[in-house]
N, C-alpha and C positions, 0 to 999 in steps of 0.2 A: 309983838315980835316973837315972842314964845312960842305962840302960837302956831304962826309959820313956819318956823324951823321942824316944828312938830310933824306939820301937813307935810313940810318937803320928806321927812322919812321916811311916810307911812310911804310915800309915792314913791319913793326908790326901791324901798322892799317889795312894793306891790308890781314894778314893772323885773325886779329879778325872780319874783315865783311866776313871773306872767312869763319870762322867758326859757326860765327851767323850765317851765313845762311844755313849752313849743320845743328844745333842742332833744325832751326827751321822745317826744313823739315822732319827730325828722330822725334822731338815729335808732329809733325802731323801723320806719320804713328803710332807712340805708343799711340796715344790716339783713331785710328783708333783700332788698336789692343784692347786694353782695359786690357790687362791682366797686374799681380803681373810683372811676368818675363818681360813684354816688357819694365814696367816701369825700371826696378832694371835695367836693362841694359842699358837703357838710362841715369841713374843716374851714373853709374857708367863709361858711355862714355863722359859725359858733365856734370862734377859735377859742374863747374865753370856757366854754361849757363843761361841765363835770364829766362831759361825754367825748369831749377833746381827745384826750391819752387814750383811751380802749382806741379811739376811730382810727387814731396815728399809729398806734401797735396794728390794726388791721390793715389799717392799709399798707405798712411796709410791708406787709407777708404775702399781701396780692402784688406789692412791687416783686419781691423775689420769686414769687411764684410765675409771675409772667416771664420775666426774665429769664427765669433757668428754662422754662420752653420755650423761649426765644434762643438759647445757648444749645441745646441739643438738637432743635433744628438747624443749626447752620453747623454743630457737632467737629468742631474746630478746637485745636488748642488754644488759640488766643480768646476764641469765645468761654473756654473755663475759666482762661487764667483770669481775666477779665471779671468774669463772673466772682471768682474765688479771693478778689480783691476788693469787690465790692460789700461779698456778704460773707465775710473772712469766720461769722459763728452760724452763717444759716444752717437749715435745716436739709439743704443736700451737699452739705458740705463733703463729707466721705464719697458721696457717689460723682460729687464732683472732680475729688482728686483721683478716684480710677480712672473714672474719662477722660480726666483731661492726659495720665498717661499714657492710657492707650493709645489716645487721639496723637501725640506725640511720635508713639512706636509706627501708629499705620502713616503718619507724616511721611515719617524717614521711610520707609518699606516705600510708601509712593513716588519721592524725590529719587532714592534708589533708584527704582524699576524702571522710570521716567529716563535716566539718564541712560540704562544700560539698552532700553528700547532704542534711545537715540542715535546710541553707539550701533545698533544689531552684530553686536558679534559675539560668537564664542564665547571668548574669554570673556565678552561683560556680563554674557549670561549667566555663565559659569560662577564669574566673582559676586554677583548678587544671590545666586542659589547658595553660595558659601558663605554670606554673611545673614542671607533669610532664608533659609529652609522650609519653613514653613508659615510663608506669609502665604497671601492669597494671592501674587503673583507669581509663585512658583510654579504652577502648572502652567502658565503663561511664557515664562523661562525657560521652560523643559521645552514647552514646541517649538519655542525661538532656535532653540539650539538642532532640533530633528529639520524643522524647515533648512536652516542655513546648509545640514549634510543634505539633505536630500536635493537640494537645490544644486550643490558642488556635486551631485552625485549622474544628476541629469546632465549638466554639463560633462564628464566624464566620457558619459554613453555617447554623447550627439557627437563628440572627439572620436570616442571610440579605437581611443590609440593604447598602444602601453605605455606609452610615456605619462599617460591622462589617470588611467589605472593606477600606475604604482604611486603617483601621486595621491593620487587618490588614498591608498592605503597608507602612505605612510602619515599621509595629513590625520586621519582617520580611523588607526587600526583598530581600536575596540569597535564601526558600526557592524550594522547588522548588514551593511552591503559588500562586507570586504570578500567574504566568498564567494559572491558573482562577482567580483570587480579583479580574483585569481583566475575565476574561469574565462570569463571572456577573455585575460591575459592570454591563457594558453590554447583561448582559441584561435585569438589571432598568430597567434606561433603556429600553432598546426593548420592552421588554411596557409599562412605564410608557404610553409614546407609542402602542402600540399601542389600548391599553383607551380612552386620547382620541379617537383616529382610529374607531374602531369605534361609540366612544358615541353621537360625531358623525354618522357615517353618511354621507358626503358625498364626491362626487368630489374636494374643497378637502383635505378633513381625509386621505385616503388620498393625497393627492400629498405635501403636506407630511411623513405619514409618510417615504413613500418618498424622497423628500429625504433628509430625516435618518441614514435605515437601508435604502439601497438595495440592500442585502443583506443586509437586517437576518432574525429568527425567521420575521417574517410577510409577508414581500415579496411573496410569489409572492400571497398569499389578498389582500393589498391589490390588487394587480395587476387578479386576477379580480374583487373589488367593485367597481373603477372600468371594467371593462368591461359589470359587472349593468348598473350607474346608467345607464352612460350608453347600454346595448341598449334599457334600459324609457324612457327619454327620448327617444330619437332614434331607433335603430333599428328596436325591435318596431315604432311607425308604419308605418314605412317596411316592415317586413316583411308589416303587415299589408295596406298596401297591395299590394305583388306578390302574395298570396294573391288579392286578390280578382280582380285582374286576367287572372292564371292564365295568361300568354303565357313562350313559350320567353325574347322580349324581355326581359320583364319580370324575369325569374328571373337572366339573363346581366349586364342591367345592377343588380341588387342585388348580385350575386356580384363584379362590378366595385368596386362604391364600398365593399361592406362584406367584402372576402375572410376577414378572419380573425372575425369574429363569431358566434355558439354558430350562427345557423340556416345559415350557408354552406354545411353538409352538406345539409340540408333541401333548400336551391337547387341545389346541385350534383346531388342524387338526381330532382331534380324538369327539371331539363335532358336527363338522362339519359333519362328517361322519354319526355322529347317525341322527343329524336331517335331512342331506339331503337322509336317506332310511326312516324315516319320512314321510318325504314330498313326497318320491315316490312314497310311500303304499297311502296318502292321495290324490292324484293324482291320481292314479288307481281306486280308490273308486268313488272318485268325486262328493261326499256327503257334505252336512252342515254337517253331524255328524261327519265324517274322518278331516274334515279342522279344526274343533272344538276340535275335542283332541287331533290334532298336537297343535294348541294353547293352550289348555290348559297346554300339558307336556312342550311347547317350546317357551314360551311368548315372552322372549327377544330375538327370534331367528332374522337373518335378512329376514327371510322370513315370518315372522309374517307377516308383513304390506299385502304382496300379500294371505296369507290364511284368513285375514280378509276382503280382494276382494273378494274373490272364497266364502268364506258366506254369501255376499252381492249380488253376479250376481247370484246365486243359489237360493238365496230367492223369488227375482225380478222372476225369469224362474218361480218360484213354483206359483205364486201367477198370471201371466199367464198362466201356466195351468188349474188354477181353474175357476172359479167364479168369476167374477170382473167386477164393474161397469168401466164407460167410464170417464176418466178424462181428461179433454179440457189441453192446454196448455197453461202454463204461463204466466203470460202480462208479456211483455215487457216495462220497463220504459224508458230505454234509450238505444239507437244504439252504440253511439261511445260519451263520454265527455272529451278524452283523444285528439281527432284532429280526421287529417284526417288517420293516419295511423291506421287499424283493428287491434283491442288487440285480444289477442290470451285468456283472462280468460272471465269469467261472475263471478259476481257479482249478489251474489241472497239471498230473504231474504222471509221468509215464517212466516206466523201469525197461530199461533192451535187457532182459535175462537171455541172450543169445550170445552164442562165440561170433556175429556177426554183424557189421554194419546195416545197421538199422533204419531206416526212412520212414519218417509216418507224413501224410498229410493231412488237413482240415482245409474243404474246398467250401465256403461260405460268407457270413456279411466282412468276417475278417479269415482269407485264407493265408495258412501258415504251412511251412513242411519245413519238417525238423528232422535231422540227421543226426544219430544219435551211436556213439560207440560202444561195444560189446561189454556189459556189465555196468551200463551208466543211468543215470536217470538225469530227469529235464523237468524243470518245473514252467509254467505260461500262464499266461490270462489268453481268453478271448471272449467278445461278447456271445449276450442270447441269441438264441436263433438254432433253425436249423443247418445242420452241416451232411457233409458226405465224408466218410473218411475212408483211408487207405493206407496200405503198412504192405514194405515187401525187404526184404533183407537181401544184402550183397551174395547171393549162392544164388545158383542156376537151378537147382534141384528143390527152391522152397517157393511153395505157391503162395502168390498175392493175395492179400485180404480187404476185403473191402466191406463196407456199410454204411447204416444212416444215425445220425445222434442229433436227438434236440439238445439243445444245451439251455436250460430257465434258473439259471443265478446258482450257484455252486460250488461244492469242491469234489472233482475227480480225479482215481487212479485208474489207468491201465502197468496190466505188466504185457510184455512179448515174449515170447518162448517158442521154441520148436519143440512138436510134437512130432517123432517115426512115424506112427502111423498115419497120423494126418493128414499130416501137413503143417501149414503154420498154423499156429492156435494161440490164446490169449490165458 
């Protein structure tokens, strides 16, 4: 019997090292493994084994660990809170109670935004931008509320009324449409006033416009109506009269009273016309006298200037083909005071040392004649070039002097003098 008892123990000690040492081999391969399942199955083959507690502390760590990426994938508040009541010491506990705030804040920011979407107005936009500023539905917010004006603002335009407009503006005064939604206001006021003015037809009705809107759409076409009216009332007459009359007069003094009126060009072109057969009769002639009563009738003509050339090179020719003493040429004071580059003028100044009125001329590219009184001087420019000149004094008894002067960039003096014996001399 002793015996027995003996065998039974060896045999129960021999089957617990014959087992330790199977659970220590199974949880070498399951920690080789690593997974949930390898452990649950080794716990559930050797619940008894010395490898028991490590397998259950790992395996609860792979519970949480699966779990908390099971919770940040669905990244919900109820999924932390959940989480954070399950494993109230794990090891993401801190990063669980940030997220699960956050996940809170963007809740409500989402419930928010959700609701003010719902509502699409203004004011919801407005009140959720005032309680989240700076969620990630604010810029979402902001076009809510640009859409809604812009939308009222199209509307507006398709109306196209001022009653649409000022609504517009007062609903709206800070957008960025409110100054075209002033202008098109006062545009419809001034086409309004315009289509009166127009209907009317009247110098009265086109002032009053222009009153109103003196820079208005139609200013300028007002302008020109009250110029038609009052050309076909007052002026055509008047034009029709210098037509019939047909005088250089007659054309000078319309262009007088009425310069800026549609036929001014008409008169201007018909002035033109007289002076230049004028000028071609004076031309043909080729007289001091003919160039003299083109100036006389045509003073402020533009061709004045050259008719009182042509009686100046004409006097110069007369005064060589008569009688005339010999007149030296000009001193020369100075060459060049400007440098070294040739001026293109002279610079010239003449003394009458005579008891008598004096006359010189310069017949050339610029001809001049200067009359000059007894004990005076004259200063002038004229350009280069060659000239012809001549000098005679008011007295009967003093002979004309005449000659030739080049003039190439300079300053000249002459003086005049009577000489008894001479005659006139320099």
């Amino acid at each position: 019997m002793k015996n027995l008892c003996v065998s039974r123990i060896l045999l129960i000690s021999l089957s617990v090292i014959l087992l330790s040492c199977g659970a220590g081999k199974q949880y070498q391969i399951t920690s080789n493994l690593g997974t949930i399942q390898a452990y649950e199955n080794f716990l559930k083959e050797y619940p008894k084994s010395s490898y028991a507690q490590p397998a259950a502390i790992r395996l609860k760590a792979l519970y949480e660990n699966r779990d908390w990426n099971i919770v940040k994938r669905s990244n919900s508040s109820f999924s932390y809170k959940k989480h954070l009541d399950s494993y109230p010491n794990g090891k993401n506990v801190s990063e669980a109670k940030s997220l699960y705030a956050k996940a809170v804040k963007d809740e409500k920011h989402l419930e928010d935004w959700n609701k003010a979407k719902s509502l699409n107005t203004i004011r919801a936009y407005e009140q959720y931008l005032s309680q989240n500023p700076s969620s990630k539905y604010s810029d979402s917010a902001r076009s809510g509320i640009t859409e809604i004006i812009t939308s009222d603002w199209n509307k507006a335009k398709s109306k196209n009324s001022i009653d649409a407009y000022n609504s517009f503006i007062v609903t709206y005064p800070n957008s960025s449409f409110v100054t075209e939604a002033r202008k098109k206001t006062t545009d419809i006021i001034d086409n309004n006033a315009w289509s009166n003015a127009s209907s009317e037809n009247t110098t009265a009705s086109y002032s009053q416009y222009l009153r109103g809107f003196p820079s208005g759409n139609n200013s300028s076409i007002a302008k020109n109506r009250i110029n038609q009216i009052q050309e076909e009332k007052l002026i055509l007459p008047a034009w029709n009269r210098t037509q019939s009359q047909n005088t250089y007069q007659a054309y000078k003094s319309f262009l007088r009273e009425y310069p800026n009126s549609s036929y001014a060009y008409q008169a201007k072109s018909k002035i033109q016309q007289f002076e230049n057969t004028a000028w071609s009769k004076a031309q043909s002639l080729n007289t001091i006298a003919s160039y003299n009563t083109f100036l006389s009738n045509f003073p402020f003509s533009d061709l004045a200037d050259s008719a009182r050339k042509k009686v100046i090179d004409l006097e110069v020719a007369n005064i060589f083909k008569g009688d005339y003493g010999y007149m030296p040429p000009m001193n020369k004071t100075s060459s060049n005071r400007f440098g070294t580059t040739k001026p293109t003028t002279n610079s010239i100044e003449i003394y009458n040392n005579t008891a008598y009125e004096l006359t010189v001329w310069y017949s050339g590219a610029d001809s001049k004649k200067i009359i000059l009184p007894p004990r005076n001087r004259r200063s002038f420019t004229l350009p280069n070039g060659p000239y012809k000149v001549a000098a005679s004094v008011k007295a009967s008894n003093v002979t004309k002097y005449a000659g030739n002067e080049r003039l190439d960039g300079g300053e000249y003096e002459s003086e005049f003098y009577i000489q008894t014996s001479s005659g006139f001399n320099f």
